[in-house]
C-alpha positions in Angstrom: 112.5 -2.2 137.6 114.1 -0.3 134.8 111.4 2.2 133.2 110.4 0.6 129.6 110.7 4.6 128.3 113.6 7.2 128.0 113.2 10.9 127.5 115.3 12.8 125.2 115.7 16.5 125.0 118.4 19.0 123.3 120.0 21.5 125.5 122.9 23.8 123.8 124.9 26.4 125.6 122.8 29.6 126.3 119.0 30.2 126.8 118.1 26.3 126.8 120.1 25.7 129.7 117.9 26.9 132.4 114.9 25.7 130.1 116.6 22.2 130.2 117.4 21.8 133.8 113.7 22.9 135.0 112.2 19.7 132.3 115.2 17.4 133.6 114.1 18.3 137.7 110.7 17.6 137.0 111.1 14.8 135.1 112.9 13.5 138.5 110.5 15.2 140.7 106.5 14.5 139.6 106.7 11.3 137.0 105.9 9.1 139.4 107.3 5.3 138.0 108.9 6.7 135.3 111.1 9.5 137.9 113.8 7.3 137.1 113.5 7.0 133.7 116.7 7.6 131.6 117.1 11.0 130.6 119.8 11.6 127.5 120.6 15.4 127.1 121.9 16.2 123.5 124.6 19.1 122.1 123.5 17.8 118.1 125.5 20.9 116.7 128.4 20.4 118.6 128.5 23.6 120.0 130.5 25.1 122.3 130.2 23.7 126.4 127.4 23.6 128.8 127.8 25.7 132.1 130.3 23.9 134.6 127.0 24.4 136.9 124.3 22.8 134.5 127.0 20.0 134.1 127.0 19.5 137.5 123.6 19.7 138.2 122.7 17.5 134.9 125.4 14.8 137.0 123.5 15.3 139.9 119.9 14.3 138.3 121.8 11.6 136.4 121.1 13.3 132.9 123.3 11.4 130.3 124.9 13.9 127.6 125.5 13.2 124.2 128.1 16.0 122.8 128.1 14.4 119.6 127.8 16.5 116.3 125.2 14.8 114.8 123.7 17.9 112.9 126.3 18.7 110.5 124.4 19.5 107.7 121.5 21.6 108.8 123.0 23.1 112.4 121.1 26.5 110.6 117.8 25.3 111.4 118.4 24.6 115.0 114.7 22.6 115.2 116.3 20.2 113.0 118.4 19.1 116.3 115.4 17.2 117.4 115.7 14.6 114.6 118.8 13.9 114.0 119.3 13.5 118.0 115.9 10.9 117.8 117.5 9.1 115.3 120.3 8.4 117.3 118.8 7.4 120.0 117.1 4.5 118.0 119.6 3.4 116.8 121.8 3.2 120.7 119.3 3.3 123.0 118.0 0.0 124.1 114.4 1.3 125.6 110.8 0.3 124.2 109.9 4.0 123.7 111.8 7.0 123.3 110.0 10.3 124.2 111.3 13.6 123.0 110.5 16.7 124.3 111.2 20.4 123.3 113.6 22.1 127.0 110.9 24.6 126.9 108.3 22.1 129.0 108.1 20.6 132.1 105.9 16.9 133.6 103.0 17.7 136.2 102.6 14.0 137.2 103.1 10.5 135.7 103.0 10.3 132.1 101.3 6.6 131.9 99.9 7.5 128.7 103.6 7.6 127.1 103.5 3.6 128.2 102.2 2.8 124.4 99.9 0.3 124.5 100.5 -2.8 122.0 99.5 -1.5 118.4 100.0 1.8 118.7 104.0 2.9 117.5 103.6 7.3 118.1 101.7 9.2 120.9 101.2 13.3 120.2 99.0 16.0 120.1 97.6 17.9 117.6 99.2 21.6 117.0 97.3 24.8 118.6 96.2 26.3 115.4 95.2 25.7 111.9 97.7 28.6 110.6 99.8 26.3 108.6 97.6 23.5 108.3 95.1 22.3 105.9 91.2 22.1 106.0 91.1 20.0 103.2 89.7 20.6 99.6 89.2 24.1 98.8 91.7 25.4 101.5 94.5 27.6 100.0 97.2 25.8 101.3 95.7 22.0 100.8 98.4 21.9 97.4 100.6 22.5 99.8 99.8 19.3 101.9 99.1 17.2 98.8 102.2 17.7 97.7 103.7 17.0 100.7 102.2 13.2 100.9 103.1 12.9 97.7 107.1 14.1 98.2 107.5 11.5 101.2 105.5 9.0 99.5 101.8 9.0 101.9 98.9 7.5 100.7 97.3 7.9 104.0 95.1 11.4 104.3 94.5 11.9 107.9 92.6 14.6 110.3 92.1 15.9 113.4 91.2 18.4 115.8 93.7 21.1 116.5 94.4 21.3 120.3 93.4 25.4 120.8 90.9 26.6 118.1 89.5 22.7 117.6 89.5 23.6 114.1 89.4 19.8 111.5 92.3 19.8 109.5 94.8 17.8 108.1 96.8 15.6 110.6 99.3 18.0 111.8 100.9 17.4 115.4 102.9 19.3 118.0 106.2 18.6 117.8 107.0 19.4 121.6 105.9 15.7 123.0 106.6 13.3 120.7 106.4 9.4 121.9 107.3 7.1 119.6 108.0 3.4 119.7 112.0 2.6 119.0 111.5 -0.9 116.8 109.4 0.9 114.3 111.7 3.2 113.6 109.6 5.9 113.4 113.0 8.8 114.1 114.6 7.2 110.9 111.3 8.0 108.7 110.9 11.5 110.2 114.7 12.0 109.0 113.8 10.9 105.3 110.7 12.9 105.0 112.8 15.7 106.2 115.2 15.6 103.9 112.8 14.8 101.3 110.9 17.9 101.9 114.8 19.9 101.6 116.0 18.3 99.2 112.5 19.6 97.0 112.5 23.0 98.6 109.5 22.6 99.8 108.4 25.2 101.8 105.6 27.1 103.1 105.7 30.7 104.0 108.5 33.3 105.5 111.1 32.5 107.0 111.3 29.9 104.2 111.8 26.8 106.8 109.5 27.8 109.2 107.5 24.6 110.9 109.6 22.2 108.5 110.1 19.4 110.9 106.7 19.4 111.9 105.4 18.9 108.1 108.0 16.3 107.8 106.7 15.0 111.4 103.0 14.9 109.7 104.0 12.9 107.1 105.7 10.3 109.0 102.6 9.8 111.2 99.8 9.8 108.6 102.0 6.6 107.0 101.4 5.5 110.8 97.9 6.6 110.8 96.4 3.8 112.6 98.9 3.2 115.1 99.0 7.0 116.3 97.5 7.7 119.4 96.2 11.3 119.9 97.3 12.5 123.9 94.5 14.2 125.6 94.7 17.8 126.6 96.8 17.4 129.7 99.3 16.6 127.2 102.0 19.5 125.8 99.0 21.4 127.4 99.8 25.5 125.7 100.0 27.3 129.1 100.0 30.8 127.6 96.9 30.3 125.6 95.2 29.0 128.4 92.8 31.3 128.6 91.4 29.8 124.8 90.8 26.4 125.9 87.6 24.5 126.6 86.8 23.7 130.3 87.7 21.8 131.8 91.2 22.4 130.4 90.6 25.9 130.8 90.6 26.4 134.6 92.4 23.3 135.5 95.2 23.4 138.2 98.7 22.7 137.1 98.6 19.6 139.5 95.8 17.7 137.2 98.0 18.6 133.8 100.4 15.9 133.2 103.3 17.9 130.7 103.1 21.6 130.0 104.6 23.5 127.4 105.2 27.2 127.9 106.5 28.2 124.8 109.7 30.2 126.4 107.2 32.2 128.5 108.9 31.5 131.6 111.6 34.2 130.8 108.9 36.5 131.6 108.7 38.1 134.8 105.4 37.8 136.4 104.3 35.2 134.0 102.4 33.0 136.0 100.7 35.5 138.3 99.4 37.1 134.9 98.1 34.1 133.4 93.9 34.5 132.9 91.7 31.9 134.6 94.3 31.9 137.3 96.5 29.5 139.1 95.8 28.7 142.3 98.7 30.6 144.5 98.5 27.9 147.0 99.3 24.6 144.1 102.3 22.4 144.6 103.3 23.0 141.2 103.2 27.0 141.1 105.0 26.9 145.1 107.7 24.7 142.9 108.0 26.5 140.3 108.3 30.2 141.6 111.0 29.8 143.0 112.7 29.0 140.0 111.3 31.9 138.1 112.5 33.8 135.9 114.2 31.4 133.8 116.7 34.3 132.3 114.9 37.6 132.4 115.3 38.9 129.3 113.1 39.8 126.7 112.7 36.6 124.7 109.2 35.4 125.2 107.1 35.1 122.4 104.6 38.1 121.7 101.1 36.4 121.7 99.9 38.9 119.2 102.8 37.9 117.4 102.1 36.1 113.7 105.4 34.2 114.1 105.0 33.1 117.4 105.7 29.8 118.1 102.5 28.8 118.6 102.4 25.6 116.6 
């Protein structure tokens, strides 16, 4: 039977590649009924070619490629890519729900809770951190946010509990897992509160963009707000702020996570070994996944300490 979902991810020439091939192998590997699922790689800034070998291996896994340049106006902000590569596949994919998911994570097990139930059109988790968010009333950047809704139009006002610090602020989700149901166009929204936000210049903080599709993203949903489902913590779970979570999250083994995000760690040597409560030397998923470790060892990952860490 052909999978109801497809799962979308952009992969350009360079540091992605590895990133891409390690989502797209356990996609095939650990999702269980949805291993077969249709997986479209996209190129949105037309850039230059993959790797004859990621190519090949991308053949091999039956990854579909999309080369074309859909991101002609804003191929400087390469986080843009996810939206405009969305909105394509609405509009020429034919499956019930289109999941897109930043190259930097990878699937545990089946993902049944993408399988959106009837009524509910978007399936995410909350970002890590308040940082850019909103309290509310009396929280310095809540004009921010006001004027946000009122840019794209939002009536709704909606909260929740962000996924690290379980601080309440203003709905503001993860960008990383994103399932969203393809009749409601939810992609084609996401593009028009983007640009709406550009085309006012509105911004919040240095560099000027920063998080920009993810305030566009929180619009769109909060439109949505009744018909957004919030994924539980085994979800875009934040591997290197593991350590920060609640229990059971805290100490759980990667084989009873379901997606994982690890935020470009994985060009770390020694990452896993490091990581504080522990993984379990003798899991599936760490036996797996050493093996293909490091991704490219160079100094990339993201400093922890770091302010502008992508830990949103």
């Amino acid at each position: 039977m052909t999978a109801p979902l497809a799962f979308l991810a952009c992969v350009e020439q360079g540091p992605l590649e590895p990133k891409g091939l390690l989502l797209f192998r356990s996609i095939r590997r650990f999702c269980g009924r949805l291993a077969s699922a249709r997986i479209v790689s996209f190129n949105p800034r037309g850039g230059p070619p993959l790797a004859p070998a990621t190519l090949g291996e991308m053949d091999a896994l039956g990854v579909e490629r999309v080369d074309e340049h859909l991101n002609r106006e804003f191929g400087f902000l390469p986080w843009s890519n996810k939206i405009f590569a969305g909105a394509w596949a609405e509009q020429n994919l034919g499956e019930e729900i289109l999941v897109l998911l930043d190259s930097d994570t990878f699937f545990c097990r089946e993902p049944d809770a993408l399988l959106l139930p009837a009524g509910v059109d978007a399936a995410a988790r909350p970002v890590n951190r308040k940082r850019r968010g909103s309290a509310g009333p009396g929280d310095e950047r809540d004009a921010y946010w006001l004027r946000l809704y009122d840019l794209c139009g939002v009536a709704e006002r909606p909260f929740l509990e962000t996924a690290v610090s379980r601080e309440r602020i203003r709905a503001y989700w993860n960008a990383g897992l994103v399932a969203l149901r393809r009749e409601a166009r939810v992609f084609a929204a996401w593009e028009r509160d983007f640009r709406a936000l550009l085309a006012a210049q509105h911004w919040l903080g240095k560099p000027s963009m920063k998080n920009l599709d993810q305030f566009a993203l929180a619009a769109t949903l909060a439109r949505l707000a009744e018909k957004v489902s919030v994924l539980d913590g085994r979800y875009n779970y934040p591997l290197p702020w593991r350590g920060e979570l609640a229990e059971p999250l805290r100490s759980a083994p990667l084989e009873e996570l379901v997606h994982v995000h690890y935020f470009g760690w994985f060009n770390m040597p020694g990452f896993l070994a490091a990581l504080d409560p522990p993984l379990r030397p003798d899991s599936e998923m760490v036996r797996w996944l050493e093996p293909q470790l490091p991704l490219d060892p160079i100094d990339t990952a993201p400093s922890r300490g770091n302010k502008d860490a992508p830990v949103e």
